[in-house]
N, C-alpha and C positions, 0 to 999 in steps of 0.2 A: 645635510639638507634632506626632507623627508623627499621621498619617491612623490611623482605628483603624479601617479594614478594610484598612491594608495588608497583614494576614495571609491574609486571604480570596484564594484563588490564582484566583478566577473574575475580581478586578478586575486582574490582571498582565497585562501587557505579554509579547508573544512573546517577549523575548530573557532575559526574565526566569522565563519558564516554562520556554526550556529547558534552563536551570540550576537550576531548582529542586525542579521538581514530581515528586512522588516521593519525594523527600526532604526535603521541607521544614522537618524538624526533625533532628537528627544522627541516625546510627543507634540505635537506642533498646538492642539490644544493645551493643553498643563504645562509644558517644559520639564514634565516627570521623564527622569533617566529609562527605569523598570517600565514596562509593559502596563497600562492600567488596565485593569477590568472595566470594560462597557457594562452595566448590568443596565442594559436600556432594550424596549421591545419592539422602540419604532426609532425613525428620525424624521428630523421637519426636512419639509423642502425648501427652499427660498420663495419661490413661485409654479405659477399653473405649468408654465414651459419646462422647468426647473423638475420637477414631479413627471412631466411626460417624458423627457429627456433619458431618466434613469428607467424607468422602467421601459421604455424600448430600445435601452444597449447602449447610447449614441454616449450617453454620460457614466461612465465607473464610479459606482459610488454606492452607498446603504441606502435600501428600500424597505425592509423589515425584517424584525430580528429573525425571520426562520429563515431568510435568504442569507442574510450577511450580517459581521457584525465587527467591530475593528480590532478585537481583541481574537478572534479565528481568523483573522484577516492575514494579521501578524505570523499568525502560524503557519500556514494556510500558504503565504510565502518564504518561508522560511524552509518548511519539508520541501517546496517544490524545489529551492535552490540546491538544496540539499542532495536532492537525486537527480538533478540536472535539466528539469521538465520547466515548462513555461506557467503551468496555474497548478492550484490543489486545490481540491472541495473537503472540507473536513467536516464528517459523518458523526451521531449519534455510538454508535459502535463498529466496531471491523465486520462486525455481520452486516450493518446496514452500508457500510463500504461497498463490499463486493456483492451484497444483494443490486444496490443502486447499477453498480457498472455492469454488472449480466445484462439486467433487464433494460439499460439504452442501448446493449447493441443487439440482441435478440428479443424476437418478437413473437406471438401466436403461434407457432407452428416450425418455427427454428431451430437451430440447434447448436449446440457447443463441442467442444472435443478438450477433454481435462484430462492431466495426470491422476490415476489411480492412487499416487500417495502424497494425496492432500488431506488438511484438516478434515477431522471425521463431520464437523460443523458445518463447512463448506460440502461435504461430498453429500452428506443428508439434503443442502437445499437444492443441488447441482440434480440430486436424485429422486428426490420426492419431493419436495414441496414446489420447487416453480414448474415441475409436469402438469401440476394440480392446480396449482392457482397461475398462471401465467400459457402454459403450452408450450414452454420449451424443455427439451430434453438435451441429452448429454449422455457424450459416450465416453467413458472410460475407459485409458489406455496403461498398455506399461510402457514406463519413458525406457528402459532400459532395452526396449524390444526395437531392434533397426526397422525403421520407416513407419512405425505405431503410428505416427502422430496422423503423418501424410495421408494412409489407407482407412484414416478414419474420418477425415473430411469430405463434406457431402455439398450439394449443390445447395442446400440450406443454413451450413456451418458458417455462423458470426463471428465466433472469436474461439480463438486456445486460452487455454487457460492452464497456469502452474505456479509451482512456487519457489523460490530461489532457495529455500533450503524443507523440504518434506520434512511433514509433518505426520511423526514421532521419531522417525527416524534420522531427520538432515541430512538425507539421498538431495544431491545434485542433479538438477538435468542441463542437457549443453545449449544455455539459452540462444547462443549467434545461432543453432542449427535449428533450433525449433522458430526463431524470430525467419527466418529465410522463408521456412517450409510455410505457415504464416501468409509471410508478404506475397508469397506467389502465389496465391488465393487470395489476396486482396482483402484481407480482413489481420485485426491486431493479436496481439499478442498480447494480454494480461498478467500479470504475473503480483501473487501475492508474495513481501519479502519483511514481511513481519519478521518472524527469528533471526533474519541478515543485520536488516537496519542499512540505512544508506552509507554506515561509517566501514561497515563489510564488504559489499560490492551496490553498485550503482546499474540498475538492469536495462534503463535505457541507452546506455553507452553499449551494451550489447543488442540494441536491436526491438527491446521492449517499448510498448505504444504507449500502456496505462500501468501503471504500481500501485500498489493497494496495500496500506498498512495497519493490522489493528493498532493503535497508537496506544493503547493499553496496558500493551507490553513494555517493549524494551525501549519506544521513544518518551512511556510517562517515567518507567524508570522505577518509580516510589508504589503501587499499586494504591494508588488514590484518585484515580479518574478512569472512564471507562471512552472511549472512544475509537472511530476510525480516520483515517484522509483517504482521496484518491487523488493519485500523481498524474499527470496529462502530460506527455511529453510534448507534442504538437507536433510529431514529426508522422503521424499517418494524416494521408490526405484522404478525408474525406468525399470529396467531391471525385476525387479522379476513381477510388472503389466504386461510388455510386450504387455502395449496396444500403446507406446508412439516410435515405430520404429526408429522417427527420430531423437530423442533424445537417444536410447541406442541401436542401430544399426547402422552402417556404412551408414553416412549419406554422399551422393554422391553430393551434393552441397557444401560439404567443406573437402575436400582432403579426403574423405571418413573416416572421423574422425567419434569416438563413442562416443558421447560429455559425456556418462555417463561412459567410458573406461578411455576417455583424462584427465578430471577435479572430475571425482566421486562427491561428493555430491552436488556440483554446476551447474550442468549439465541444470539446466533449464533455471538458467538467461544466461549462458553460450550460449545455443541456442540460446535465441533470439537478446543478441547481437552478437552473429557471424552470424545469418542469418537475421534475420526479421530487425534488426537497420540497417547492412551492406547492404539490400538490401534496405530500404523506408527510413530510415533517419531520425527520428523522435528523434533526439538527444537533450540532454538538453547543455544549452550554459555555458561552464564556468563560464558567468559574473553570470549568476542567479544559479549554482553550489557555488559561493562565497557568495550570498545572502542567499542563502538557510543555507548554513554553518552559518552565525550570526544568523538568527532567530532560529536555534539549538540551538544554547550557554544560550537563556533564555527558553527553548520550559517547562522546570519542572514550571519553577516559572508563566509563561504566562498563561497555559492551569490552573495550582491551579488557579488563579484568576481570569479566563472564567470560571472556574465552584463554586468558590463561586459566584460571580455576580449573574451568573445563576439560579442558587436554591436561591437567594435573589427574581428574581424577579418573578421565579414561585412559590414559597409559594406566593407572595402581590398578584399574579393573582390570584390562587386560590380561595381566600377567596373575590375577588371584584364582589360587587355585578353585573356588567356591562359585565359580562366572565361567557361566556356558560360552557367552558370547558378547561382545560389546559394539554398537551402532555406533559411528562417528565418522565425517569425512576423512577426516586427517588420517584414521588409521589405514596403512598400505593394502588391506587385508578388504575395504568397502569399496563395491564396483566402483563408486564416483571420486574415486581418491585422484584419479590424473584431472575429473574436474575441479576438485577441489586446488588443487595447485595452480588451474589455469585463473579460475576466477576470488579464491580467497586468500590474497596473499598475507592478509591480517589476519586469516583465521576463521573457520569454516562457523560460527556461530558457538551458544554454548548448552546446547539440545542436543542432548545424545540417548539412548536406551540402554539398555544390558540385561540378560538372560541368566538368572539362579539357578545353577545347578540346583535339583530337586524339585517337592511339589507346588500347586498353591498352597500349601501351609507355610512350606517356605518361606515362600516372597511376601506372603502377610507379616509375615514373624520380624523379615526382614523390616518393613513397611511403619511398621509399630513400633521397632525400636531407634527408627532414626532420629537423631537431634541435631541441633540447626536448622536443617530441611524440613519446608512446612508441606504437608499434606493440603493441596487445594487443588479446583480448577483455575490457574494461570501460569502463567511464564514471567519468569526476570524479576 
């Protein structure tokens, strides 16, 4: 006799959510098995009330394609079950991800506090360009330096910001300690886990507010789509911080709605797709919303065998005589190796670096004669 909560998708197994969540029953339109592409730019309403309804919260549902669409929708739930969050807004690209989630929790004149070894991408917009166009700044710490984080937050700091595996090198930082330091300031913790993948570690289970994924990467799998998500966990209260007004006070660029009154614990992806998407656009397109969804379907089995590879070919580095030095968690020898143990027990990702003996002629020479391995900007 089958289990009779095997419908219930709370008691599934990861490889089974993410093939199914979202969809767990056919399309209720088509009776299509597979995910169909919406390529549609609007929906009808039924009626006047029916049209007022959705657009002031009261009714879930599609009001135009740059807000929502049922083919991101699908995804959209799917990442969030995936990493254990209540919603996900999925973005245009991972830049436009973590541009969106800066700029709803800092404002003019604000500030951030980031780990020092993040994407060069992110540290250029974290450093020069939202100074510039926005007012907020960001100070730069070492996660490896005791209390960094804490003696960098100011009476105007929004959010931390890091990432579950650094980026170039997959340094570790101790998310339960930084999520604390964090919460007793009353503001979230962010954390981009691109290189992890939620099949790696899960960052809200330690403490993290928001996730942020280029989806680009190791969630399309194939390098055929470009996009981001952000993950909401729903577990920082808005309203009790009371540093975040516009998310849990009557915010007057959208019918004076309290997005943390209207949606409760969703309230932040809820913001920035009712204001920051509905105003700059930075939507992800259904066709790469349907890409992103197949390279789900193997994202368990893909990333286990990016990270066996990976510890294959960092042990042969290790030990070659011709290799100054090799970056990887797993190796006993990289400060974050006892985090690597606490939080990757699948496997610290499959991003590593290594240091050639000799000059840049060197590592060009090296660089030039590799095969298999493609020369580009991306990962996985």
């Amino acid at each position: 006799m089958a289990d009779k909560n095997i419908k219930d998708s709370s008691n599934w197994k990861f490889e089974t959510r993410q093939l199914h969540i979202g969809q767990e029953e056919a399309d209720p339109a088509t009776d299509a098995r597979a995910v169909p592409i919406y390529a549609t730019s609007s929906f009808v309403f039924h009626n006047a009330q029916h049209a007022a309804d959705r657009f002031g919260l009261r009714d879930a549902g599609n009001i135009y394609g740059r807000l929502t669409n049922p083919t991101e929708d699908i995804f959209e739930r799917r990442i969030a079950s995936l990493e254990g969050g209540v919603a996900a807004l999925a973005t245009s690209s991972g830049a436009a991800a973590i541009n969106y989630t800066i700029t709803a929790l800092a404002k003019n004149g604000e500030h951030i506090v980031a780990s020092k070894t993040i994407y060069g991408g992110t540290y250029n917009l974290l450093a020069h360009t939202l100074p510039l166009t926005a007012g907020v700044t960001t100070t730069f710490v070492d996660p490896d330096k005791e209390g960094s984080f804490e003696s960098a937050i100011r009476e105007n700091t929004k959010a931390v910001f890091i990432e579950t595996l650094g980026n170039p090198n997959s340094n570790i930082i101790d998310i339960e300690k930084i999520a604390a330091v964090a919460h007793s300031h009353n503001i979230p913790l962010v954390i981009d886990s691109t290189f992890a993948t939620p099949y790696l570690v899960r960052p809200i289970e330690y403490g993290a507010d928001i996730v942020i994924h280029s989806a680009t990467k190791f969630i399309g799998g194939h390098g055929t789509a470009i996009g981001g998500v952000i993950v909401d966990s729903g577990k920082f209260d808005w309203k009790k911080s009371g540093r975040y007004p516009w998310i849990s006070e009557a915010n007057p660029s959208y019918h004076g709605i309290s997005f943390a009154d209207a949606v409760g614990p969703a309230a932040f992806v809820t913001y920035i797709r009712a204001i920051l998407l509905r105003d700059t656009g930075s939507t992800l397109s259904p066709f790469h919303a349907f890409l992103f969804l197949q390279g789900l379907e193997t994202l368990s089995l893909r990333v286990q065998r990016h990270v066996e590879n990976a510890l294959k070919i960092v042990n042969y580095l290790s030990k070659h005589p011709q290799v100054e030095a090799v970056h990887h968690p797993s190796l006993p020898t990289e400060p974050s190796h006892s985090l690597y143990k606490k939080y990757f027990p699948n496997g610290g990702g499959s991003i590593f670096t290594f240091e050639i003996r000799g000059n840049d002629e060197t590592a060009k020479k090296f660089i030039d004669n590799l095969a298999i391995f493609s020369l580009l900007a991306n990962v996985a």
